[in-house]
DSSP file (Angstrom, degrees, kcal/mol; ACC not computed):
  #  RESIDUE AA STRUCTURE BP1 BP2  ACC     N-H-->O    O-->H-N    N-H-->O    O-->H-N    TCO  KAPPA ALPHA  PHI   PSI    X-CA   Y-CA   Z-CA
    1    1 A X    >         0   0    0      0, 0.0     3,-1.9     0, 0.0    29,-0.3   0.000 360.0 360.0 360.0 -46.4   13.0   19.0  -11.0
    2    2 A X  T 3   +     0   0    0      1,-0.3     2,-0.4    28,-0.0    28,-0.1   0.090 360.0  19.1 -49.4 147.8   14.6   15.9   -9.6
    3    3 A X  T 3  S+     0   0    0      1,-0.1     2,-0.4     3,-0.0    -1,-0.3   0.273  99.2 105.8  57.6  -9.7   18.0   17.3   -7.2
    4    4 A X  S <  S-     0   0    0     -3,-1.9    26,-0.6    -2,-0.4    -1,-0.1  -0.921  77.9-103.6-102.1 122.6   16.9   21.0   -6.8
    5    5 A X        -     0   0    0     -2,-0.4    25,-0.8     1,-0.2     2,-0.5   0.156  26.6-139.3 -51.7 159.3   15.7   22.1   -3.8
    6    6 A X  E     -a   30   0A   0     23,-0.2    44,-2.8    42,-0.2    45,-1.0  -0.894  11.5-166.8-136.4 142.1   12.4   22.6   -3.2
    7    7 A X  E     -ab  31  51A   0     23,-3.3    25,-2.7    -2,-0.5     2,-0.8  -0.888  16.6-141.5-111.0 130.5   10.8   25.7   -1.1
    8    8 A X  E     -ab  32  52A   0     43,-2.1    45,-1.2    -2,-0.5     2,-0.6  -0.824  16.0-158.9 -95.0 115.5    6.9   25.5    0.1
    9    9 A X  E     -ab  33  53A   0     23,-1.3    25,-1.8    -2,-0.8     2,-0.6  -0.677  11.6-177.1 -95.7 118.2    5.5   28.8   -0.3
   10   10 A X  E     +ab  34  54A   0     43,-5.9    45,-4.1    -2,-0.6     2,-0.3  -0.884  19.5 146.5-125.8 114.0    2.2   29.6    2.0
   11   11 A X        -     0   0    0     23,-1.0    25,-0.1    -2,-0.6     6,-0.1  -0.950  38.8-161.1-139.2 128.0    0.7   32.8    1.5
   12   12 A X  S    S+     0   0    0     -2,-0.3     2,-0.6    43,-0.1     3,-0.1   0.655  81.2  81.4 -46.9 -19.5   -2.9   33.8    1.7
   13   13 A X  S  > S-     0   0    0      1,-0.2     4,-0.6     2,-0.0    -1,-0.1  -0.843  72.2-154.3-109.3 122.9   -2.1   36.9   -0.3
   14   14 A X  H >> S+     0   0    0     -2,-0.6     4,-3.2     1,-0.2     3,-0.5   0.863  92.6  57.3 -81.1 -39.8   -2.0   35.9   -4.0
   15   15 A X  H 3> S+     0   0    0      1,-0.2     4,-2.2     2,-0.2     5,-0.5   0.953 111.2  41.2 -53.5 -50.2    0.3   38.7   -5.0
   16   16 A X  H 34 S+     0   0    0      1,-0.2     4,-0.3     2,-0.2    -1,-0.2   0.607 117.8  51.2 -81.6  -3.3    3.5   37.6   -2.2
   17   17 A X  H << S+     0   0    0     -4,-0.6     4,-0.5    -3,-0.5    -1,-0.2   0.872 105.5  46.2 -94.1 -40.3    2.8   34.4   -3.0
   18   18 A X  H >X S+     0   0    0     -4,-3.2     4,-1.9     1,-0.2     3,-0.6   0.785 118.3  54.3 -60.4  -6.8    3.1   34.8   -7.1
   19   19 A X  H 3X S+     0   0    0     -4,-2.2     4,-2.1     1,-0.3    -1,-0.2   0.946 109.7  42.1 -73.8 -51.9    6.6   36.9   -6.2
   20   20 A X  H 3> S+     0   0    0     -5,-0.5     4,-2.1    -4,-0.3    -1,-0.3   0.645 107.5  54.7 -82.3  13.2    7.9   34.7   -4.5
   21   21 A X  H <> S+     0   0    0     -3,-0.6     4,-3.3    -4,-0.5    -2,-0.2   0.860 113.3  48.2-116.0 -70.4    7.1   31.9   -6.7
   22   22 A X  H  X S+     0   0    0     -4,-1.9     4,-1.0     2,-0.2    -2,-0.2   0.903 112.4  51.4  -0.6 -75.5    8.9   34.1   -9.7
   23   23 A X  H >X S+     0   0    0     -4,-2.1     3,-4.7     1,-0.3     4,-1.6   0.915 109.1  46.6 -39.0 -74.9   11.7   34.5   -7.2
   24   24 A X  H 3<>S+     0   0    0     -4,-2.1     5,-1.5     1,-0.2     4,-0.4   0.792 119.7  42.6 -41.7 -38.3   11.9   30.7   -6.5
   25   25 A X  H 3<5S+     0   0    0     -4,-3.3    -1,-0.2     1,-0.2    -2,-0.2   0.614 108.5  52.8 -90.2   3.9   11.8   30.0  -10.5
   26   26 A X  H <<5S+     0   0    0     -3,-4.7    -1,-0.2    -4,-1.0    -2,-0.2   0.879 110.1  56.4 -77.0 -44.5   14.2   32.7  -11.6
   27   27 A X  T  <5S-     0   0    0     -4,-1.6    -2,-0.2    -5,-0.2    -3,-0.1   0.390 119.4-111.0 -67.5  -4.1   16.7   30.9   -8.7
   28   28 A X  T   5S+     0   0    0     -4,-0.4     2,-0.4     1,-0.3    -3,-0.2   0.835  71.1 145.7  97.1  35.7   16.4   27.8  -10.4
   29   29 A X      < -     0   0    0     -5,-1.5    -1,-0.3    -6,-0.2   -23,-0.2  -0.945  45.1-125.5-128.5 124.2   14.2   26.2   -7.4
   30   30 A X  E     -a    6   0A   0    -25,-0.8   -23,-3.3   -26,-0.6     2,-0.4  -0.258  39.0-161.9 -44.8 162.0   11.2   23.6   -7.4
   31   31 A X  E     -a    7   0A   0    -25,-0.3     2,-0.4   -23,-0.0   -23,-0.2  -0.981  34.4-179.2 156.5 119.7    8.1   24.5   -5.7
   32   32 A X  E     -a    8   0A   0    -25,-2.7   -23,-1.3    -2,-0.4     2,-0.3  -0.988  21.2-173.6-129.0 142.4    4.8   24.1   -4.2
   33   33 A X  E     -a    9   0A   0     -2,-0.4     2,-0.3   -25,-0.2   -23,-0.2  -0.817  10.4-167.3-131.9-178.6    2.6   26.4   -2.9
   34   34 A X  E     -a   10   0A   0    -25,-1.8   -23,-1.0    -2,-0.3     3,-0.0  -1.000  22.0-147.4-156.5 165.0   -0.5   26.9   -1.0
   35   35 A X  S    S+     0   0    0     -2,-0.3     2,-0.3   -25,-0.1   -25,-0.1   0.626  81.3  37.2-115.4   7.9   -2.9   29.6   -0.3
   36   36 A X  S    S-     0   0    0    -25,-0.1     3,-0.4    22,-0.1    -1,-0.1  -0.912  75.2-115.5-156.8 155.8   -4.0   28.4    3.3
   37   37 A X  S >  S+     0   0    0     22,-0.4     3,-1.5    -2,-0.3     4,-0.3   0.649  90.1  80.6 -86.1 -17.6   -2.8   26.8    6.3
   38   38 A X  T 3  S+     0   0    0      1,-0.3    -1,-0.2     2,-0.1     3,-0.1   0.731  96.8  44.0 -57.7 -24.2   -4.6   23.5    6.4
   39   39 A X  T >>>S+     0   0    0     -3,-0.4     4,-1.1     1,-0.1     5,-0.6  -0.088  82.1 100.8 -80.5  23.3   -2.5   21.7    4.0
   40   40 A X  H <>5S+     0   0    0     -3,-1.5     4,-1.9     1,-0.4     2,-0.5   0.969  87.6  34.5 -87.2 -47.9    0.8   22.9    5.3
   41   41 A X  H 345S+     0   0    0     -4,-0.3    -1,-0.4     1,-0.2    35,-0.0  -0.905 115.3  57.3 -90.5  72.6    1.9   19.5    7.5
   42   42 A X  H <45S+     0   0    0     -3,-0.5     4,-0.5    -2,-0.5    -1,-0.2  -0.313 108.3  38.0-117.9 -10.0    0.6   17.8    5.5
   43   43 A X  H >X>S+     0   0    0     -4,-1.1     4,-1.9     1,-0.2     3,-0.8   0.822 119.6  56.9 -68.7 -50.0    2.8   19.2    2.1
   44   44 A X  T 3<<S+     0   0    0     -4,-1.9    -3,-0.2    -5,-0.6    -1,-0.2   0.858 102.9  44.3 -65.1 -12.3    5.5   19.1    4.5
   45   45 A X  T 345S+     0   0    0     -5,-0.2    -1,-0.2     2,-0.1    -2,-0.2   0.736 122.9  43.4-106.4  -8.3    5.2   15.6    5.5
   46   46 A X  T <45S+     0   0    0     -3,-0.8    -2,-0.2    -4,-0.5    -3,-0.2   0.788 123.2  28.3 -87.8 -27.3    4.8   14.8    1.4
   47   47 A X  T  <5S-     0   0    0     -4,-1.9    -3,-0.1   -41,-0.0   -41,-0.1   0.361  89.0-139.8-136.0 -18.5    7.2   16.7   -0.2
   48   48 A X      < -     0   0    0     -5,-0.8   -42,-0.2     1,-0.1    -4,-0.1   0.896  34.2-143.9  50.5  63.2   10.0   17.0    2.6
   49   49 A X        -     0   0    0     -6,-0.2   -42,-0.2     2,-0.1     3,-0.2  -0.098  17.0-132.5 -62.2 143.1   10.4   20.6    1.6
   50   50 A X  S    S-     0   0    0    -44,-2.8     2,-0.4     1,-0.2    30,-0.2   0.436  89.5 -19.7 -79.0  -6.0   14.2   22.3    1.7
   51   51 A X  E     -b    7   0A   0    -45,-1.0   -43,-2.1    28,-0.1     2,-0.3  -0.992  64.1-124.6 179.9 162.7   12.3   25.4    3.6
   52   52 A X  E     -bc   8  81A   0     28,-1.1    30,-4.1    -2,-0.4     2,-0.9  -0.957   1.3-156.1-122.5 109.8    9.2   26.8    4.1
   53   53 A X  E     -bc   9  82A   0    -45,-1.2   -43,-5.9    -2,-0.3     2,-0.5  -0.840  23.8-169.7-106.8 122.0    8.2   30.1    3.6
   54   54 A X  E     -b   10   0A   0     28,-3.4     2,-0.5    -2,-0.9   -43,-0.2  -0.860  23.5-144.0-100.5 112.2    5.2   30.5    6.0
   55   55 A X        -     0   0    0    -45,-4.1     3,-0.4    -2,-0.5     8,-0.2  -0.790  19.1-150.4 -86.9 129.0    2.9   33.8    5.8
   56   56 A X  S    S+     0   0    0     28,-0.7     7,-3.0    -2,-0.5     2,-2.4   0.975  87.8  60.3 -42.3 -64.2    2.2   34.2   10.2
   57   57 A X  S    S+     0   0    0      5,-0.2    -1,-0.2    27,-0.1     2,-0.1  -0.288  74.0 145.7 -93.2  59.9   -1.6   35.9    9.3
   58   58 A X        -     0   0    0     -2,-2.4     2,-0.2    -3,-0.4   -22,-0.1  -0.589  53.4 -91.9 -80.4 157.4   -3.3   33.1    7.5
   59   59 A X  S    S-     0   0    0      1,-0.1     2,-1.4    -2,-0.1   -22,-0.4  -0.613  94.2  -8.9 -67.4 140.4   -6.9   32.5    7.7
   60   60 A X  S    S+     0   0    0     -2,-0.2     2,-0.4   -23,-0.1    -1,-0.1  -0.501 135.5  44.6  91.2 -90.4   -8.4   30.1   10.0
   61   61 A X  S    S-     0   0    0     -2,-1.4   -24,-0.3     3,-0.0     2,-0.3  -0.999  83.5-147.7-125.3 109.6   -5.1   28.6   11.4
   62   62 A X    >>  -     0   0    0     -2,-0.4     3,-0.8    -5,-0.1     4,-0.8  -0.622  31.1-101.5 -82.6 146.9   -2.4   31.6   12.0
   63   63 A X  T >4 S+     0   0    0     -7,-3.0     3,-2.0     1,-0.3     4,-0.2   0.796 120.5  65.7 -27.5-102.0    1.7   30.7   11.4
   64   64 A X  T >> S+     0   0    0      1,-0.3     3,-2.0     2,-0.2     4,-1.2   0.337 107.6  39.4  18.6 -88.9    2.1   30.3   15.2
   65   65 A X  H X> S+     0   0    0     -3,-0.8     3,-1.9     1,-0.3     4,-0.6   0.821 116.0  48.0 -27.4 -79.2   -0.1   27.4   15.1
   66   66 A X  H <X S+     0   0    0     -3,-2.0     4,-0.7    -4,-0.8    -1,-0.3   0.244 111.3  44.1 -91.1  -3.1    0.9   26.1   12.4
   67   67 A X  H <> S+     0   0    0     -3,-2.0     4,-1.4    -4,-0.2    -1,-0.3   0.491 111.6  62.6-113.7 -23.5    5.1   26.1   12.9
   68   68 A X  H << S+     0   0    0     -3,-1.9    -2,-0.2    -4,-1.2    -3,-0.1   0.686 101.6  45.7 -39.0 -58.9    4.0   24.8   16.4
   69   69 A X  H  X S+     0   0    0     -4,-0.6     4,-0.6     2,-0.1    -2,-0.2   0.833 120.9  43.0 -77.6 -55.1    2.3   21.4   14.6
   70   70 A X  H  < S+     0   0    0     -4,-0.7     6,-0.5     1,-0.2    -2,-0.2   0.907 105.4  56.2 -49.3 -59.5    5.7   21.1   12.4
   71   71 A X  T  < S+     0   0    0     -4,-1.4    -1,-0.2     1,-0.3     6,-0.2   0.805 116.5  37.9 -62.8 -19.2    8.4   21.8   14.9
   72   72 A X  T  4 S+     0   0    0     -3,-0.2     2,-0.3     4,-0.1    -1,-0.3   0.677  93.5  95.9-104.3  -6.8    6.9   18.6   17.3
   73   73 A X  S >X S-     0   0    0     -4,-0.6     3,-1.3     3,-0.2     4,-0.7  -0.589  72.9-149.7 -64.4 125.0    6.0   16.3   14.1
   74   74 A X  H >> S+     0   0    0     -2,-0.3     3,-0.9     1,-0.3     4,-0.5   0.937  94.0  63.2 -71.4 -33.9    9.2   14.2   14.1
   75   75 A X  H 34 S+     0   0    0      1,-0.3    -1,-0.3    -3,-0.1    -2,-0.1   0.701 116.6  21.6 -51.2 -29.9    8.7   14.1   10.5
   76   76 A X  H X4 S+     0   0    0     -3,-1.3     3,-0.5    -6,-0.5    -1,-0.3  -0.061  87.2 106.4-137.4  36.5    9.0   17.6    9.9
   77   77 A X  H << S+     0   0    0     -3,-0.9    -3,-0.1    -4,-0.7    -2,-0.1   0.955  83.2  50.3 -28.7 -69.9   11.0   19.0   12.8
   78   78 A X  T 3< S+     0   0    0     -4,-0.5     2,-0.5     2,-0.1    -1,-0.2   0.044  85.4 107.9 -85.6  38.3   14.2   19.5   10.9
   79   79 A X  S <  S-     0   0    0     -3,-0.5     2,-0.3    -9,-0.1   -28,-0.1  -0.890  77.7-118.0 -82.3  98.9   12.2   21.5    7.8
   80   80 A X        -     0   0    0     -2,-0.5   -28,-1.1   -30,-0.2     2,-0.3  -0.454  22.7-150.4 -57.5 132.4   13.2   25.1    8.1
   81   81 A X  E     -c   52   0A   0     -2,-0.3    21,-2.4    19,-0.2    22,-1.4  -0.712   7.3-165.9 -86.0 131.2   10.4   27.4    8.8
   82   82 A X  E     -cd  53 103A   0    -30,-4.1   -28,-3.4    -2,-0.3    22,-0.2  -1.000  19.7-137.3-113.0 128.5   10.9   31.0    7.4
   83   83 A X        -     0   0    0     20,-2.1    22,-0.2    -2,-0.3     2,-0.1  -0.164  19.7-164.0 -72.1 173.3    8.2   33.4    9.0
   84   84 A X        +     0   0    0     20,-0.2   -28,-0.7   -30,-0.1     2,-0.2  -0.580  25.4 142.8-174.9  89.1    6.8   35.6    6.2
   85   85 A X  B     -e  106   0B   0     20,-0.9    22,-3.0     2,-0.2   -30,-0.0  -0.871  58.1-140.0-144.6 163.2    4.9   38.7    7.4
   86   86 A X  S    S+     0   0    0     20,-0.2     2,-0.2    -2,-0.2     3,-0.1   0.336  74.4 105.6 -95.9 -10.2    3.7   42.4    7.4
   87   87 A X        +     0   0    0      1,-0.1    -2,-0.2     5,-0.0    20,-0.1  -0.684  34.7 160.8 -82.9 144.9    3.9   42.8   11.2
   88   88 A X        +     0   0    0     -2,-0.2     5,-0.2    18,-0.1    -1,-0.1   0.437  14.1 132.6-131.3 -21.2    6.5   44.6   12.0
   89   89 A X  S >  S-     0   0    0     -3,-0.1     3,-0.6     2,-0.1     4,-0.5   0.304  70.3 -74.5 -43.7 179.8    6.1   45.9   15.2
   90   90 A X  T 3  S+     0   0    0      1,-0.2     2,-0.7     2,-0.1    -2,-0.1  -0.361 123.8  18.3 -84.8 159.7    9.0   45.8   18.2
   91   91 A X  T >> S+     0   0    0      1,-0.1     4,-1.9    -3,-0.1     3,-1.2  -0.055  94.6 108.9  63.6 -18.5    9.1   42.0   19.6
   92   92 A X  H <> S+     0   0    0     -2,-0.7     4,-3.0    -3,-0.6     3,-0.4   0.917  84.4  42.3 -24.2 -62.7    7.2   40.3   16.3
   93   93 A X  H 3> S+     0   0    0     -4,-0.5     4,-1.7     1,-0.3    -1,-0.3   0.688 113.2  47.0 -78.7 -13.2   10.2   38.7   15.2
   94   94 A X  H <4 S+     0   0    0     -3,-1.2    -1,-0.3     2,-0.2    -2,-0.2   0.850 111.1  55.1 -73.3 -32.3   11.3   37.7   18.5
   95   95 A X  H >X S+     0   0    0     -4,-1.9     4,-0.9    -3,-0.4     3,-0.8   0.919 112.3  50.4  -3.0 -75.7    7.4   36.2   19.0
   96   96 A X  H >X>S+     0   0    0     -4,-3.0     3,-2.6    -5,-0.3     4,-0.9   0.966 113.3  37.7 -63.8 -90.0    8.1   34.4   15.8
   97   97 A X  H 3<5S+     0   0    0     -4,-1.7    -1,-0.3     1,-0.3    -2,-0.2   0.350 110.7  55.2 -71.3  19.2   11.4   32.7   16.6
   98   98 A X  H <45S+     0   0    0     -3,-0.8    -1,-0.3    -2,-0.5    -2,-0.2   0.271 106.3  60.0-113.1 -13.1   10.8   31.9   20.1
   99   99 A X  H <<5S-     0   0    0     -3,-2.6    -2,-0.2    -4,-0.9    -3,-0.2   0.478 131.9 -84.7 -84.3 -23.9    7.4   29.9   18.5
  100  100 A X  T  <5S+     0   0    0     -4,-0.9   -19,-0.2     1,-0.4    -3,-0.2   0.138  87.9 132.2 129.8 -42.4    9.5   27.7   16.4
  101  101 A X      < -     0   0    0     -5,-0.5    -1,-0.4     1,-0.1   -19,-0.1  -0.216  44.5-151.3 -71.7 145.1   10.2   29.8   13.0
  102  102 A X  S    S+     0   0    0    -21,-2.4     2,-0.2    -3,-0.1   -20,-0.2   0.731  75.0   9.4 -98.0 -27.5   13.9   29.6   12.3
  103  103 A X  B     -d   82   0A   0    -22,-1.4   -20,-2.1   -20,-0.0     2,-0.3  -0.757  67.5-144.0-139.8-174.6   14.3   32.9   10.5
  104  104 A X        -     0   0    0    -22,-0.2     2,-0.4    -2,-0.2   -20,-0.2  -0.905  16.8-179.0-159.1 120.3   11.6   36.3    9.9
  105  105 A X        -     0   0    0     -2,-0.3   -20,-0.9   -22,-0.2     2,-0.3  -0.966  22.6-126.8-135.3 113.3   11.6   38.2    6.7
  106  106 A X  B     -e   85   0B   0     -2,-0.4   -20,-0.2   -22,-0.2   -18,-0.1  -0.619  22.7-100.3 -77.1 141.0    9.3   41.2    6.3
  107  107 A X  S    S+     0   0    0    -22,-3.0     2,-0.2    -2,-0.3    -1,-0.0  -0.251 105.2  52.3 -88.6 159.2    6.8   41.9    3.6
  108  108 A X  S    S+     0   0    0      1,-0.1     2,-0.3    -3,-0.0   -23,-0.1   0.954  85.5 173.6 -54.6 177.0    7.6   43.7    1.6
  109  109 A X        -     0   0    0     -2,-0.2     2,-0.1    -4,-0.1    -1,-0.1  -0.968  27.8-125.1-127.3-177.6   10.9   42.1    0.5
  110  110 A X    >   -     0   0    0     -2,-0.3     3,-0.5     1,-0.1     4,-0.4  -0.451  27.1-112.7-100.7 153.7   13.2   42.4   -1.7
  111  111 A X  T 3> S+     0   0    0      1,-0.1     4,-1.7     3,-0.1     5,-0.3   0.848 121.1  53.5 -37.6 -32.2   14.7   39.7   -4.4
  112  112 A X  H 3> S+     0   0    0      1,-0.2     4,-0.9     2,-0.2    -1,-0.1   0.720 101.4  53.8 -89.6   5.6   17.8   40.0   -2.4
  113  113 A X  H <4 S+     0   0    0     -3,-0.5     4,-0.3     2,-0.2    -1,-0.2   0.417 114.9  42.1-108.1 -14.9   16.3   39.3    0.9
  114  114 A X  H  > S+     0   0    0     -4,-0.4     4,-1.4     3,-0.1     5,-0.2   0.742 110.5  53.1-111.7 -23.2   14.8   36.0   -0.4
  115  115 A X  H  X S+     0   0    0     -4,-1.7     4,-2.3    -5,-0.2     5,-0.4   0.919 109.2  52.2 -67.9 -43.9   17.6   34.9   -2.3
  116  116 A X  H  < S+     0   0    0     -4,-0.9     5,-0.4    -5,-0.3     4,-0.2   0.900 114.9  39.7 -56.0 -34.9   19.5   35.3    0.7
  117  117 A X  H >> S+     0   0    0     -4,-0.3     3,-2.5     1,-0.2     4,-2.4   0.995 119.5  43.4 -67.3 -74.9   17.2   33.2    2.8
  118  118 A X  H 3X S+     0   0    0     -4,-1.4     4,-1.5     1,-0.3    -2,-0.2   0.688 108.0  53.5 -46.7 -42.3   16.4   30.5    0.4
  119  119 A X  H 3X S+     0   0    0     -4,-2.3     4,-1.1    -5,-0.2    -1,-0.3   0.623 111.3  55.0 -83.7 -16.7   19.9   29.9   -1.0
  120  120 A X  H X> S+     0   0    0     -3,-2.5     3,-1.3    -5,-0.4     4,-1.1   0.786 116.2  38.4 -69.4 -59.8   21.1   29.3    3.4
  121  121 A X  H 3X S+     0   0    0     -4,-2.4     4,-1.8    -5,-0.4    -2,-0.2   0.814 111.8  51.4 -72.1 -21.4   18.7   27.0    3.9
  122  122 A X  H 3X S+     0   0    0     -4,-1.5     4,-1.9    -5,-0.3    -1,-0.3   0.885 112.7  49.3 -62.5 -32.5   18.8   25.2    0.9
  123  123 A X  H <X S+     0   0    0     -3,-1.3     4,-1.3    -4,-1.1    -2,-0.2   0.977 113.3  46.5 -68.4 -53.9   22.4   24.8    1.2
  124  124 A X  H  X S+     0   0    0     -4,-1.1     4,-1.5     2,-0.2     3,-0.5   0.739 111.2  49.1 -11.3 -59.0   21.9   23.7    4.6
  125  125 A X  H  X S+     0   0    0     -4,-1.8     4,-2.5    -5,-0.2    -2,-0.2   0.878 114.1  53.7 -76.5 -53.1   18.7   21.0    3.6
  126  126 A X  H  X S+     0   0    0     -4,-1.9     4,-2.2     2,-0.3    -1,-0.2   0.759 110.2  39.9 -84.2 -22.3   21.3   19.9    0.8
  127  127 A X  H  X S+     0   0    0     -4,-1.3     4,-0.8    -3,-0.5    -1,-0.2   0.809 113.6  61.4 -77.3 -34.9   24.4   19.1    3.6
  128  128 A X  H >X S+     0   0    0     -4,-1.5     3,-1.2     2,-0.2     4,-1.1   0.971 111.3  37.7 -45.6 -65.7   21.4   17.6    5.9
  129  129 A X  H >< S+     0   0    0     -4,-2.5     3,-1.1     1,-0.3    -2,-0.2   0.933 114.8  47.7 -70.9 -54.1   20.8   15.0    3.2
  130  130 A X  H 3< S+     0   0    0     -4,-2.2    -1,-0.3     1,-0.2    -2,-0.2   0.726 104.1  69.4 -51.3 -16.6   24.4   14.2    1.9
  131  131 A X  H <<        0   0    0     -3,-1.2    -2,-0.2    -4,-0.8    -1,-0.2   0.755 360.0 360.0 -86.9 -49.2   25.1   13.9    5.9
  132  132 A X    <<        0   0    0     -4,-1.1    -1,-0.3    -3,-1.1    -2,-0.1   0.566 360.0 360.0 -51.9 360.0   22.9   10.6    5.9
């Protein structure tokens, strides 16, 4: 585990989360996940995550909110957030990254559409670290 990046995946929907939790472990990637938003800052402020894959329409506490609470925590500012949704409609994804999410991938998605995401930003999180 130790040296591979590590993605936190939060989706209420138990099916997108076990895919993408597949994805991450086919890609060779540590992982935590959660199935609600009330733990999210505070897994992000333990585990100092390479990414976050965020589902928007959790219960309770919606994405917004909750990428909102990250982006001003100094502790987990510089975590990328990836929005993670089924909305699709015209303006969502601009919604979304004008709220604080650094990228927007729609459900469904593909293996290649999460590998792509997750392998930027991990490479990113991994130049952030050597940087220090």
């Amino acid at each position: 585990m130790e040296g591979r990046p590590l993605v936190l995946v939060v989706d209420d929907d138990e099916d997108c989360r076990v895919l993408a939790l597949k994805i991450l472990e086919l890609l060779d990637y540590s992982y935590v996940s959660a199935s609600s938003g009330e733990k999210v800052v505070e897994l992000s402020q333990l585990y100092q995550p390479s990414l976050v894959l965020l589902d928007i329409a959790l219960p309770h506490t919606d994405g917004i909110e909750i990428v909102q609470r990250l982006k001003t925590d100094p502790t987990t500012a510089t975590i990328p957030v990836v929005a993670v949704t089924a909305r699709a409609m015209v303006g969502d994804r601009e919604r979304g990254l004008s709220a604080g999410f650094d990228n927007y991938l729609t459900k469904p998605y593909g293996l290649d559409e999460l590998t792509q995401i997750v392998e930027a930003y991990a490479a990113c999180s991994l130049s952030r670290s050597l940087s220090y």
